[in-house]
N, C-alpha and C positions, 0 to 999 in steps of 0.2 A: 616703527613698531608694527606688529604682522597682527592684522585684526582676528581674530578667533570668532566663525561663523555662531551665530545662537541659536539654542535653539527653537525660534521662529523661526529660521531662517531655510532649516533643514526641511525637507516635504515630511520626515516619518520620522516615531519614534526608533524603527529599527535602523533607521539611515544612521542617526548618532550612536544607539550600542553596537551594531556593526557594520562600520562604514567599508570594509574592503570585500562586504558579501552579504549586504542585507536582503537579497532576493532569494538567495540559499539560506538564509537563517530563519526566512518565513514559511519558505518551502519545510525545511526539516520539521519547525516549530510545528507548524498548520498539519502536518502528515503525524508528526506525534502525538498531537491531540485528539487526531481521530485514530488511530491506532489503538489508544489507550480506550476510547470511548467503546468501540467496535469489539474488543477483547473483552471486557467486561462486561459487556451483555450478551456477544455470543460464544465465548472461549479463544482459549487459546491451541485446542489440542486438534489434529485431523481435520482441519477446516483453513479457508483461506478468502478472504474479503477484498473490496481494496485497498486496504491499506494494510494487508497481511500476505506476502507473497511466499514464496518458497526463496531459499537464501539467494538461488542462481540469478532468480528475477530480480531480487533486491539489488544483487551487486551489477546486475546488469544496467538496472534503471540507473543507478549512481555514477556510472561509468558514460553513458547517455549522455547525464548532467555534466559531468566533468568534461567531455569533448563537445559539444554543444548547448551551454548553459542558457543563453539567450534565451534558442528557440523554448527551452521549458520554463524558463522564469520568468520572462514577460509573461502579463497576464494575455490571454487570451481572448478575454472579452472582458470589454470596460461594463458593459451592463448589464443586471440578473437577466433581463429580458432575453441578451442576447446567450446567453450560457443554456436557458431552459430550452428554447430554442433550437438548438444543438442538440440536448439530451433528449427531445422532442423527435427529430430527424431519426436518431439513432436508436428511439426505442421501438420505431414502426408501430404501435401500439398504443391503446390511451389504453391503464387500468386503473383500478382502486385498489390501494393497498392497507392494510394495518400494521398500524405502530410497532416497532419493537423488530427483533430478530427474524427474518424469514429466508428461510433455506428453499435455495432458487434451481439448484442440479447438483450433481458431484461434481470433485475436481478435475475427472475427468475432462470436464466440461469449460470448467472457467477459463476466461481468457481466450476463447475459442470466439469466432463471430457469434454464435450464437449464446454465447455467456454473455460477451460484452453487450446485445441485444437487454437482456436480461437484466445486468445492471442498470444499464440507460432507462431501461423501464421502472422501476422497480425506484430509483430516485425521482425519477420525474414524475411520478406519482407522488410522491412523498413531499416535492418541493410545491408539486400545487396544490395540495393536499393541507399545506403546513404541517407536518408529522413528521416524527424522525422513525424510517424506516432503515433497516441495517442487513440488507442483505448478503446474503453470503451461501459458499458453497462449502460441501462434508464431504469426507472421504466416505466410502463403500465402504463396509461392513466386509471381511474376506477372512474365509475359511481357511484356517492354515493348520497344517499337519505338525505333530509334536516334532518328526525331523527335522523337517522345514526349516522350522523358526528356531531348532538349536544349532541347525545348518547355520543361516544366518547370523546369529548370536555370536557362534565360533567369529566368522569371519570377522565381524561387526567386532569383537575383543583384540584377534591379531592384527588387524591393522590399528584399532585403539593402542593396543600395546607397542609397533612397529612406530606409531607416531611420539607416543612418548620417549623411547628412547631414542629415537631422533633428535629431540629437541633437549633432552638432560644433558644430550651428549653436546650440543654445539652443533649439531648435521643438521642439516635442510633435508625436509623427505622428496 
């Protein structure tokens, strides 16, 4: 008779809901509840956080995961100690920061050294702080000409169009 492990026995609740990828299911879980949190205090529109990338970066991070899961699903540090630490190193910086949403550069900027500076700061103030600080970066404000943007639009419809009847038809574009 094949004894069935219990669950004592397991280390996590997510090792038993899902045992063929519980470090990816915390991963997704843990990044969708700050995503969710981060959006609804700073939007969703013309702006970009951690846990809100541009599609390319998304698929790119996922892609990451898929060819070297390990190195991103182990944790990284077993102690808060050792994690603030880190964001410490990386934010060059001690500040004081206030609770809630604060716009740190444009997107220009994020993800650049000196963005990721910026976040590192901007949490580690927030973690020793105890506050939940949500930074984040906004697109630029740009002046666009009525051709312009009906330029664009056209374009922005025929390849909308071009992809649909690719895909009615059974073609790959």
């Amino acid at each position: 008779m094949v004894e069935l492990p219990s669950f004592t026995q397991r280390s996590s609740y997510r090792e038993l809901q899902f045992p063929r990828a519980p470090g990816y299911a915390s991963l997704n879980a843990t990044t969708a509840a700050a995503k969710r949190l981060h959006d609804e205090r700073i939007g969703k529109r013309r702006c970009a956080h951690l846990f809100r990338l541009a599609l390319a970066d998304e698929v790119s991070i996922q892609r990451a995961i898929q060819l070297n899961g390990r190195v991103f699903l182990e944790p990284a540090f077993q102690r808060r100690e050792d994690a603030l630490g880190a964001l410490e190193a990386e934010s060059r910086e001690v500040i004081s920061v206030d609770a809630g949403p604060v716009q740190i550069g444009s997107l220009d900027d994020a993800f650049t050294e000196l963005g990721l500076s910026e976040l590192a700061k901007h949490y580690f103030a927030a973690f020793r702080q105890e506050i939940q600080s949500l930074p984040y970066f906004r697109e630029r404000e740009k002046m666009t000409t009525a051709s312009h943007y009906t330029t664009n639009l056209s374009k922005a419809r025929a390849w909308s169009l071009r992809l649909w009847n690719s895909w009615s038809f059974g073609n790959r574009v």
